[in-house]
ZARO-62699 format. One line per field, with one value per residue (C-alpha): y, x, z negated; residue in three letters. Coordinates in Angstrom, 3 decimals. Last residue first. Example, Ala and Ser with C-alpha at 12.3 -4.5 7.8 and 13.67 -1.06 7.14 Angstrom:
2
c2	[-1.060:-4.500]
c1	[13.670:12.300]
c3	[-7.140:-7.800]
residu	[SER:ALA]
This chain:
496
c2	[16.614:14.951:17.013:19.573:20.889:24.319:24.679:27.777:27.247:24.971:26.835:24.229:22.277:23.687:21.548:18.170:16.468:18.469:16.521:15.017:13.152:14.024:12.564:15.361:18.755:19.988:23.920:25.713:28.707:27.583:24.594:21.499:18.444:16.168:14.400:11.535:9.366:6.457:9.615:8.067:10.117:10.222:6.181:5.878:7.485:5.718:2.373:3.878:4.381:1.503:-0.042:-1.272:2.275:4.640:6.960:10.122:7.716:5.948:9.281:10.726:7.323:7.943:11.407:10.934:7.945:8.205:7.285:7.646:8.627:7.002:4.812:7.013:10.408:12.479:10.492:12.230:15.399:16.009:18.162:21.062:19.227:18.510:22.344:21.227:19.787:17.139:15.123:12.307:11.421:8.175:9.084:6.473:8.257:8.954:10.969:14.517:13.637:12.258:15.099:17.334:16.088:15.735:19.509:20.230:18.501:19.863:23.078:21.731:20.760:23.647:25.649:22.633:24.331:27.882:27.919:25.460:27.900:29.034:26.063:24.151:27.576:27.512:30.178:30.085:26.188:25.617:28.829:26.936:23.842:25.018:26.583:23.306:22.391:24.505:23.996:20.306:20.452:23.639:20.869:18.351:20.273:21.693:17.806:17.799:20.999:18.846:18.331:21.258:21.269:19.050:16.539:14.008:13.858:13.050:9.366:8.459:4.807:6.510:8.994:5.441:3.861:7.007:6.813:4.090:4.451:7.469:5.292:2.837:5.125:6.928:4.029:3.040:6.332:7.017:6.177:8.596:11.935:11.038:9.681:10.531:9.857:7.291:8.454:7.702:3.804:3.723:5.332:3.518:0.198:1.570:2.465:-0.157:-2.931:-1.354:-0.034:-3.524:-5.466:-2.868:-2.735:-6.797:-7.072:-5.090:-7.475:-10.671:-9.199:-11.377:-8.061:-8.343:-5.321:-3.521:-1.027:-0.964:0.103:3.266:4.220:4.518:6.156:8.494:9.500:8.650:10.950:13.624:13.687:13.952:18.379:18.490:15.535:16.402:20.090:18.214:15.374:16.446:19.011:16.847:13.512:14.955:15.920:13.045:11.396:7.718:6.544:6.214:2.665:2.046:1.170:-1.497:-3.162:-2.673:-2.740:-5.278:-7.242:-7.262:-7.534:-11.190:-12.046:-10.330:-13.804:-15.626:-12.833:-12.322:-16.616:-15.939:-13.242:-15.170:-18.172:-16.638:-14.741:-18.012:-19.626:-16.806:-16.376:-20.240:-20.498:-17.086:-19.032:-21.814:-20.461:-18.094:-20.573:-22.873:-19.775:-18.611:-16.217:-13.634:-11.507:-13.781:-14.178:-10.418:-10.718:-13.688:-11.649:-8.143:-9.559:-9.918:-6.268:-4.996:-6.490:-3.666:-1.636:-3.170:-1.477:-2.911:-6.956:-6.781:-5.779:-8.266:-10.893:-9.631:-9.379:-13.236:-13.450:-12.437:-14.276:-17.379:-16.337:-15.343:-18.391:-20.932:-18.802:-18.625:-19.662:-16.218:-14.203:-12.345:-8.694:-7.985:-9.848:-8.962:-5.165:-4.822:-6.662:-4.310:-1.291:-2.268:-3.349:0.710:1.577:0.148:1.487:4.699:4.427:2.847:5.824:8.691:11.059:11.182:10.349:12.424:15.375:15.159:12.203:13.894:15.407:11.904:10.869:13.483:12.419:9.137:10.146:12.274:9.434:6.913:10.121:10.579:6.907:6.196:3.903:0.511:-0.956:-2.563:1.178:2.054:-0.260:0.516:4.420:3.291:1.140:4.265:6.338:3.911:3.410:7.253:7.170:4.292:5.900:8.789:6.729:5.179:8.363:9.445:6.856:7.494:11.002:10.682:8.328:10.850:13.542:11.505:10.414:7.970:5.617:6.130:5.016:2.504:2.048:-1.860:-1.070:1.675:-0.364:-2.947:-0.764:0.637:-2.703:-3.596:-0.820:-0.789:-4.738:-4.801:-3.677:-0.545:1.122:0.693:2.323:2.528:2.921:3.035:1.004:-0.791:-0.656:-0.229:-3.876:-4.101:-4.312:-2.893:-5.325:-3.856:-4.154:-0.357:-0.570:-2.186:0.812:3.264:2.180:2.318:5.735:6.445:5.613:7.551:10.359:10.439:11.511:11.278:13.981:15.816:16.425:16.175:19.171:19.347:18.849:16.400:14.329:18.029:19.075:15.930:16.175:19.919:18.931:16.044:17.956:20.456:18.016:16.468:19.720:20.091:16.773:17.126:20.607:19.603:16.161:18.213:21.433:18.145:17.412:20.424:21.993:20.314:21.631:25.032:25.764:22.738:24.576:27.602:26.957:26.897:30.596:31.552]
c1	[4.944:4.973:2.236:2.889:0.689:1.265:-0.304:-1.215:-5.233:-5.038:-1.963:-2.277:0.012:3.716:5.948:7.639:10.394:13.276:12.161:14.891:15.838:17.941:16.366:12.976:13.191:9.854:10.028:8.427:6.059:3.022:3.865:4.606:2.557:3.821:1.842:2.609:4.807:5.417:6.830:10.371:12.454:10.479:9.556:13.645:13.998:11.719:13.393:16.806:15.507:17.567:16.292:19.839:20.119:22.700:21.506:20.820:18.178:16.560:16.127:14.375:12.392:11.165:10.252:8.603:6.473:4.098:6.595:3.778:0.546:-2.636:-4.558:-4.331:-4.683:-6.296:-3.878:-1.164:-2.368:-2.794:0.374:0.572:3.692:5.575:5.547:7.735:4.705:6.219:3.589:4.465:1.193:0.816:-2.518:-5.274:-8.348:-9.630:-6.544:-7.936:-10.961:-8.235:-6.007:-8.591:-10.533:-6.853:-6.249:-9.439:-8.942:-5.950:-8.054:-10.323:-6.876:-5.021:-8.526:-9.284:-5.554:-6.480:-10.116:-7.537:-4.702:-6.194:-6.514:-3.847:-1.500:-2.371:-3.333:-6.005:-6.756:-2.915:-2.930:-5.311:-3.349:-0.681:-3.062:-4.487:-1.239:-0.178:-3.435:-2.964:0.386:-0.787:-4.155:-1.033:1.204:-2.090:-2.914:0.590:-0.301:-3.294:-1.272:0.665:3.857:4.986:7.677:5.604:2.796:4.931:4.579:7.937:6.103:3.600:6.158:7.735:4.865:3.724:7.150:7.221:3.841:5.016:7.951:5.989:3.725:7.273:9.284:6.464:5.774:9.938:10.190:7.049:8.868:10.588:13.286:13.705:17.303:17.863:19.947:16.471:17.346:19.904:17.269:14.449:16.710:17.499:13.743:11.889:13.154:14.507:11.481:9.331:11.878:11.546:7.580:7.558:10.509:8.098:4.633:7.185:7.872:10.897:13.080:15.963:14.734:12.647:16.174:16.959:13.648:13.363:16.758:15.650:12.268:13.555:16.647:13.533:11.250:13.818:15.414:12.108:11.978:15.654:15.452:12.415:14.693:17.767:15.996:15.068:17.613:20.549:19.271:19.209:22.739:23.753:22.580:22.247:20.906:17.558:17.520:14.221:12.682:14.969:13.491:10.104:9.882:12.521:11.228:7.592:8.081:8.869:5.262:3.477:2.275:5.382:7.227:4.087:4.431:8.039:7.464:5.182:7.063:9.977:8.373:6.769:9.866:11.946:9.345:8.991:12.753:12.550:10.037:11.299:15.106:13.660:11.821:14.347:16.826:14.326:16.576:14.474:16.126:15.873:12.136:11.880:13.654:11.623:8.992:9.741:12.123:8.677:7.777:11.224:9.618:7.466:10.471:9.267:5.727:1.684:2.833:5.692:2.994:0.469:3.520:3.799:0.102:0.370:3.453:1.993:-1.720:1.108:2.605:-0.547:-3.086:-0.009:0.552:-1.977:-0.044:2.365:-0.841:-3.012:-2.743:1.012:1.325:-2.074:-1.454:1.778:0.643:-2.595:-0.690:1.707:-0.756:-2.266:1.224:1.129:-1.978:-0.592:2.254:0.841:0.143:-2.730:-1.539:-3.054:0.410:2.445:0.324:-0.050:0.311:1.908:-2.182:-3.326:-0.172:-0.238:-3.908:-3.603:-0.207:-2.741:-5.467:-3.106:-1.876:-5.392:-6.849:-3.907:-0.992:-1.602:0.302:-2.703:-3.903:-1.001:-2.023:-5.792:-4.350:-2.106:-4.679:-7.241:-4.392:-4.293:-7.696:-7.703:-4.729:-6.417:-9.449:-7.527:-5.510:-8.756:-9.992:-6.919:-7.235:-10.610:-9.986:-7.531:-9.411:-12.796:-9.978:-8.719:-11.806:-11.031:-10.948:-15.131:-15.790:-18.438:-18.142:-17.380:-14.755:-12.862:-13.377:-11.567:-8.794:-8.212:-7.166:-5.622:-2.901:-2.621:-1.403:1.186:4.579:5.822:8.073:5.552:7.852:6.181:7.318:4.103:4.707:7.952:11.434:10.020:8.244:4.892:3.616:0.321:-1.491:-4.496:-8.392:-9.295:-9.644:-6.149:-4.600:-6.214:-4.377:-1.229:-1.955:-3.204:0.461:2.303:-0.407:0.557:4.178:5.598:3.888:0.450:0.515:-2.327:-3.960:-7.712:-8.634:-11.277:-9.031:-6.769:-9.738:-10.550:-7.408:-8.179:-11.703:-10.298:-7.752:-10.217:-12.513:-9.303:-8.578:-11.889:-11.858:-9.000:-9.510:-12.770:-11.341:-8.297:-10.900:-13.257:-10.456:-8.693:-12.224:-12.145:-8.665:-9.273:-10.084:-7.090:-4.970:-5.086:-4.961:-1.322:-1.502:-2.590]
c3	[47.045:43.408:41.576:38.623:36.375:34.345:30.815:28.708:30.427:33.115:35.911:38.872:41.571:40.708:42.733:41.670:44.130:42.243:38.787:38.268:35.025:32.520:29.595:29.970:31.175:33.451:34.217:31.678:32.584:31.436:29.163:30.871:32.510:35.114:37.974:40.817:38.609:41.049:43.089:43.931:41.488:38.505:39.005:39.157:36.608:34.380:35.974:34.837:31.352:29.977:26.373:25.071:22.446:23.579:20.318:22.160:24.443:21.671:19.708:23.240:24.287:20.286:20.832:24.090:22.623:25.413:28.264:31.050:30.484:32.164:30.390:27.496:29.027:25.938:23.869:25.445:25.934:21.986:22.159:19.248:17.438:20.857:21.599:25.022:26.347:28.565:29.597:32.296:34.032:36.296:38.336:39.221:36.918:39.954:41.272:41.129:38.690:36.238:36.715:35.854:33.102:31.612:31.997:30.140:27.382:27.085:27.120:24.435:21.942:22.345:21.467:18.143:17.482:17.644:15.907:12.915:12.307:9.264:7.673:8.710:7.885:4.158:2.905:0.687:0.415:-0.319:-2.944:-4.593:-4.327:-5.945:-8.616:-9.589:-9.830:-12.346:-14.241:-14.227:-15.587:-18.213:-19.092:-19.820:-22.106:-23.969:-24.617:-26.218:-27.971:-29.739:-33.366:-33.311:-34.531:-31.389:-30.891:-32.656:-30.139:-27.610:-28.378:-26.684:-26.009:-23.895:-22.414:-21.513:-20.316:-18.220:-16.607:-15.288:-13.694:-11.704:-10.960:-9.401:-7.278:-6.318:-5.258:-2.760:-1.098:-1.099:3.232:3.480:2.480:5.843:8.170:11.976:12.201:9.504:6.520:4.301:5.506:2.680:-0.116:0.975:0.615:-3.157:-4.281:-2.710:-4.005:-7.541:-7.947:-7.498:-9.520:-12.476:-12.294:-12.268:-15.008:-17.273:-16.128:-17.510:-20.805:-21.894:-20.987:-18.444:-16.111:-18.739:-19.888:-15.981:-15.252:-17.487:-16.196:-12.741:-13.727:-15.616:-12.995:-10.184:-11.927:-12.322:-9.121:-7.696:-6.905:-6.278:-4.031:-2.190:-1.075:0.331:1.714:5.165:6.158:4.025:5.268:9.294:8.746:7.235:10.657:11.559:15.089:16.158:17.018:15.652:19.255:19.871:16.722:17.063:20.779:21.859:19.369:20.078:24.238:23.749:25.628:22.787:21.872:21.198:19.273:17.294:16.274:15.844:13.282:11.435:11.333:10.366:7.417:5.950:5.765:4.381:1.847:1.472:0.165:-1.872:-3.701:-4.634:-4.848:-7.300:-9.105:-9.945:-11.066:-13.909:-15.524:-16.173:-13.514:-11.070:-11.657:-11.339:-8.087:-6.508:-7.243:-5.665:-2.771:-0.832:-0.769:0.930:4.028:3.783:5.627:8.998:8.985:8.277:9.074:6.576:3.962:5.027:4.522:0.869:0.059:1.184:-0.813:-4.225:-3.114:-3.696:-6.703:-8.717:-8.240:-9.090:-11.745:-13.684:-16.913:-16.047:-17.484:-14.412:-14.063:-13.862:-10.026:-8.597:-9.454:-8.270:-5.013:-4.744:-5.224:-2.377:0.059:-1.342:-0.020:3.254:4.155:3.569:5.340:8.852:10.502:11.278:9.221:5.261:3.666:5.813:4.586:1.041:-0.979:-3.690:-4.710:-4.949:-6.948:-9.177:-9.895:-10.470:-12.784:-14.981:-15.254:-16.656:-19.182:-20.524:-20.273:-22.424:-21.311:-22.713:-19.875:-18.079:-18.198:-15.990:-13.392:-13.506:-13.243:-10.225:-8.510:-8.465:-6.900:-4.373:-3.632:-2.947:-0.525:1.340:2.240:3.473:5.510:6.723:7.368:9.103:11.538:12.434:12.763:15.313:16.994:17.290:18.176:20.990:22.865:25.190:22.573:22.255:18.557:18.808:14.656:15.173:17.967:16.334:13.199:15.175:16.831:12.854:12.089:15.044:15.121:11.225:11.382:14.759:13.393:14.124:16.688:20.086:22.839:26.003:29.499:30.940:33.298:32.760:31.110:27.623:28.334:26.151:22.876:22.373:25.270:26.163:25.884:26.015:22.045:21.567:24.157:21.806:18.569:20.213:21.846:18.044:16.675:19.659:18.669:15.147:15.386:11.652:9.835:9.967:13.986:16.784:14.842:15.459:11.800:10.510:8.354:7.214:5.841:4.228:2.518:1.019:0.293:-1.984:-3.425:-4.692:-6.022:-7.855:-9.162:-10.451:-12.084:-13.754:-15.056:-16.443:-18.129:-19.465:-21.201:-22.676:-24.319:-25.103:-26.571:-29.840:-30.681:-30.184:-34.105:-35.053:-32.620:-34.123:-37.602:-37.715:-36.329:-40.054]
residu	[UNK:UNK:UNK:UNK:UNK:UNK:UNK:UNK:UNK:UNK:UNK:UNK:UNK:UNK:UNK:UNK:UNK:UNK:UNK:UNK:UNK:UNK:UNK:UNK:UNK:UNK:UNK:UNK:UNK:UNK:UNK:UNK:UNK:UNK:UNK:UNK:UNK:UNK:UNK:UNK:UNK:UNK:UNK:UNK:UNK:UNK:UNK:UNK:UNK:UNK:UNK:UNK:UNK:UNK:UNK:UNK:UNK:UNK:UNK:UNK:UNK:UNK:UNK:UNK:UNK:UNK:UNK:UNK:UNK:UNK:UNK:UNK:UNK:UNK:UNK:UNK:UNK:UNK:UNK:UNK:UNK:UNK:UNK:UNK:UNK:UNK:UNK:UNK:UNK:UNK:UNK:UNK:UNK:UNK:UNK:UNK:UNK:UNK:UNK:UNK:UNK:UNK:UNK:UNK:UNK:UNK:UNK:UNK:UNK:UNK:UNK:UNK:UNK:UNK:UNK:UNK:UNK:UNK:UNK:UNK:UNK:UNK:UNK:UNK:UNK:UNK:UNK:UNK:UNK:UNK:UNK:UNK:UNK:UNK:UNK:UNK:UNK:UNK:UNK:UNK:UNK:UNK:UNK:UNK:UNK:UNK:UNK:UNK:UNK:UNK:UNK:UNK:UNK:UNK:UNK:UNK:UNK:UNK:UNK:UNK:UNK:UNK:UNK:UNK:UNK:UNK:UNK:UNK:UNK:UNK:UNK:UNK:UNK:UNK:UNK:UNK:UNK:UNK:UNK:UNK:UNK:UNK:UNK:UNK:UNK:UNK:UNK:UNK:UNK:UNK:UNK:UNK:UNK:UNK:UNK:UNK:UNK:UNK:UNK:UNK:UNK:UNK:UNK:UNK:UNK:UNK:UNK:UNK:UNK:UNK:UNK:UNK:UNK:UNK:UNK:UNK:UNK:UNK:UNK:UNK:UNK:UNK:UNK:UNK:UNK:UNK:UNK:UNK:UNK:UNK:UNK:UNK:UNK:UNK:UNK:UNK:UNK:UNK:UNK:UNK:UNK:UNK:UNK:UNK:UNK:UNK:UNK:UNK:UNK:UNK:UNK:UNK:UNK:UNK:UNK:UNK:UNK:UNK:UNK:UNK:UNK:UNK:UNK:UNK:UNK:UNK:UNK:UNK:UNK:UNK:UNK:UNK:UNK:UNK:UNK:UNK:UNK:UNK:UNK:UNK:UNK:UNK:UNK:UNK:UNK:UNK:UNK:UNK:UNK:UNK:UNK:UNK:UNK:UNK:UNK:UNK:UNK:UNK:UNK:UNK:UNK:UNK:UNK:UNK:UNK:UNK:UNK:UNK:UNK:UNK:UNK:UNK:UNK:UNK:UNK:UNK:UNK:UNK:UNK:UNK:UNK:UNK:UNK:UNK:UNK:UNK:UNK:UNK:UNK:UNK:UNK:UNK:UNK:UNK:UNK:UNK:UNK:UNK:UNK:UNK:UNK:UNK:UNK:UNK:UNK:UNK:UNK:UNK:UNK:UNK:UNK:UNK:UNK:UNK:UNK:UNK:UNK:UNK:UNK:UNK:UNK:UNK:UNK:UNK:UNK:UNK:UNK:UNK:UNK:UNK:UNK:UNK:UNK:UNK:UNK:UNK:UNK:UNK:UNK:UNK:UNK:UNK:UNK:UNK:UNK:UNK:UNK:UNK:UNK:UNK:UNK:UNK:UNK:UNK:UNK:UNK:UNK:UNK:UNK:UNK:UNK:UNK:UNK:UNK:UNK:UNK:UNK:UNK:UNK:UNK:UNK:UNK:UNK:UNK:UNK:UNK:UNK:UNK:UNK:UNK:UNK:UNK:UNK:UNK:UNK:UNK:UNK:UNK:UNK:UNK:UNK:UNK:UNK:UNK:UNK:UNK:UNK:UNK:UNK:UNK:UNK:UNK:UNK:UNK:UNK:UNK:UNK:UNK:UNK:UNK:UNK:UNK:UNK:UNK:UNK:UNK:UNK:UNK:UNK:UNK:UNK:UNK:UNK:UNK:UNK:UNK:UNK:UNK:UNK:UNK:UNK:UNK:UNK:UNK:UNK:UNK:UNK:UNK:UNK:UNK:UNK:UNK:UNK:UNK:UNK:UNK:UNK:UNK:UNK:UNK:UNK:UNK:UNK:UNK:UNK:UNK]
């Protein structure tokens, strides 16, 4: 009797999966674009010493500049995002004086690329002969794992769909093409590299996978013109930022290494991916040495991403972010080999494995529920676009009291509620407090002396704190600051 269950139902699992998928992809949608037009200067990773970059670009500035000089900037990441969302800044007359019009220009194209990326994956996995049903399904978990980190205002996202794109050039045209293939390979590469340091990982994908099928020639080829191509570029950037782009992007990673920090950060992702990496992991060392050229692409490309991400994940400062890349290609790992498992046959009846996926989608669907209900972005959002207008309010001030002249350090010590800093763009000093902070703990070569000195001396002539917080930032003294104004739940102080 129950055997005919499933056969009765069985005509409404289909149409039952597509529903649920679509719904919860409606959902996720609304959620993300929530968290686009929000007033929170914080999704993951520091946005506003991204969009300070981004801003100086619009106002006609260098974005690399001396750490040891006015402002006393610390631009970590490579140059790519920064311009790109500077010139649809500039072609969309977006005002880069004001923040939350940035802010949400940034995310949008984060957004943007989050959803091209999850297309990529299912056009990936459907290369594979993966059904339409499972191809779809790992789209969709990957849409809903790129969460908040992925939809900040950085360079992660962007640097993912580069990686899509690369993946995708590289297993969709036959090895007889390639001479079209291998060279748009390293220009995706390079663009990679250009978007954040660790997408130099990108161009070890091909030479690897032609290592691995034993084709020595052509890995010395092309490794050879990697390198070449790489040096150049980075020279050339060197060059024109004056030699202030190493000093930045470099001396500005030296955040130090702490298990400690890997253990708080990673402890909790770990137990939730171990399984999709283990499969995943495995998965790609049985393709690594296969004759099938597009297998030995999605091996090379996890185990380039996935091992590095893991050594660098030990890096003060380190993030969900660091395993984007491992976890698009896993995802599609793993939809070839539950392809090739043919789950079908571990079931007595004959549609439960489309039951399987419509309880996966209805689990998450719920997850996300429950994120629409309650989660704290939305319900905090009256009080943070409030944070946000009295900010406002204290950089109308200290602009009209110095006429727009006045160097402003802001130490807010609720760092993840401070928009302040890209309120003042022209005229905060040490923007990247975090970074000058991780730089500082980690005795990297950038000296602060000169920002001390400027402290000291009155070349900083304002500082911002919370109400009732004295100014505390890398030691430095602040004895020659008096309280000026209470704006709001902040207190400015003026040199005397």
């Amino acid at each position: 009797m129950n055997s005919k269950i499933p056969v009765f139902l069985a005509k409404f699992y289909k149409p039952t999966f597509w529903i649920l998928a679509a719904t919860f992809l409606i959902l996720n949608i609304l959620l993300k674009w929530a968290q686009v037009s929000s007033y929170a200067p914080e999704w993951g990773g520091f946005e506003r010493n991204v969009i300070w970059g981004i801003q100086q670009i619009m106002l006609e500035k260098p974005l690399y500049s001396d750490p040891e000089a006015f402002p006393f900037a610390i631009v970590q990441y490579m140059p790519l995002y920064y311009f790109l969302v500077a010139f649809l800044g500039k072609l969309f007359s977006v005002n880069p004086l004001d923040a939350h019009q940035v802010y949400f220009l940034a995310r949008f194209v984060s957004f943007g690329c989050c959803i091209f990326s999850s297309v990529l994956l299912i056009l990936t996995a459907l290369r594979f002969r993966v059904s339409t049903e499972i191809s779809v399904s790992l789209g969709l978990i990957a849409f809903f794992w790129m969460d908040r980190f992925a939809i900040a205002a950085r360079p992660d996202s962007f640097k993912g769909l580069i990686f899509q794109l690369l993946l995708f050039i590289l297993i969709q045209f036959p090895e007889k093409r390639k001479r079209l293939v291998f060279p748009l390979a390293l220009g995706f590469a390079l663009v990679g590299l250009l978007t954040k340091q660790d997408g130099l990982v990108f161009s070890g994908i091909l030479p690897l996978a032609l290592l691995m099928g034993g084709s020595w020639k052509e890995t010395a080829i092309w490794a050879s013109i990697t390198v070449v191509c790489h040096a150049i570029i980075l020279i050339m950037i060197q060059y024109f930022s004056g030699g202030d782009f190493s000093t930045n992007v470099i001396g500005g990673l030296q955040n130090g290494i702490s298990v400690s920090w890997f253990i708080g950060a990673f402890g909790n992702y770990f137990a939730l991916m171990a399984v999709l990496f283990g499969l995943a992991l495995v998965v790609a060392f049985e393709f690594a040495f296969e004759s099938n050229w597009k297998l030995r692409v999605l091996a090379s490309a996890l185990f380039c991403t996935f091992f590095p991400a893991l050594v660098s994940s030990f890096k003060f400062g380190s993030g969900a972010n660091y395993f984007l890349e491992s976890t698009l290609v896993s995802l599609v790992l793993v939809g070839i080999w539950i392809q090739k498992l043919d789950i079908r046959r571990y079931f007595v009846w004959p549609n439960s494995h489309q039951l399987l996926a419509i309880m996966v989608f209805g689990l998450l669907f719920y997850v996300s529920a429950m994120q629409w209900v309650a989660g704290a972005f939305l319900n905090s959002e009256p009080l943070l676009k409030a944070q946000y207008l009295d900010q406002k309010k204290v950089a109308d001030y200290l602009v009209a009291e110095s006429k727009g002249k006045a160097k402003v350090l802001v130490n807010i010590n609720k760092q993840w509620e401070e928009s302040l800093t890209t309120l003042l763009p022209e005229n905060v000093v040490s923007p990247q407090r975090d970074v000058a902070m991780q730089v500082f703990a980690a005795k990297g070569k950038i000296s602060f002396e000169p920002l001390s000195y400027a402290v000291s001396n009155g070349k900083v002539q304002f500082v911002v704190t919370d109400y009732g917080q004295k100014p505390v930032f890398l030691k430095l003294d602040f004895s020659n600051f008096l309280e000026d104004r209470k704006i709001g739940n902040y207190q400015v102080w003026k040199f005397k």
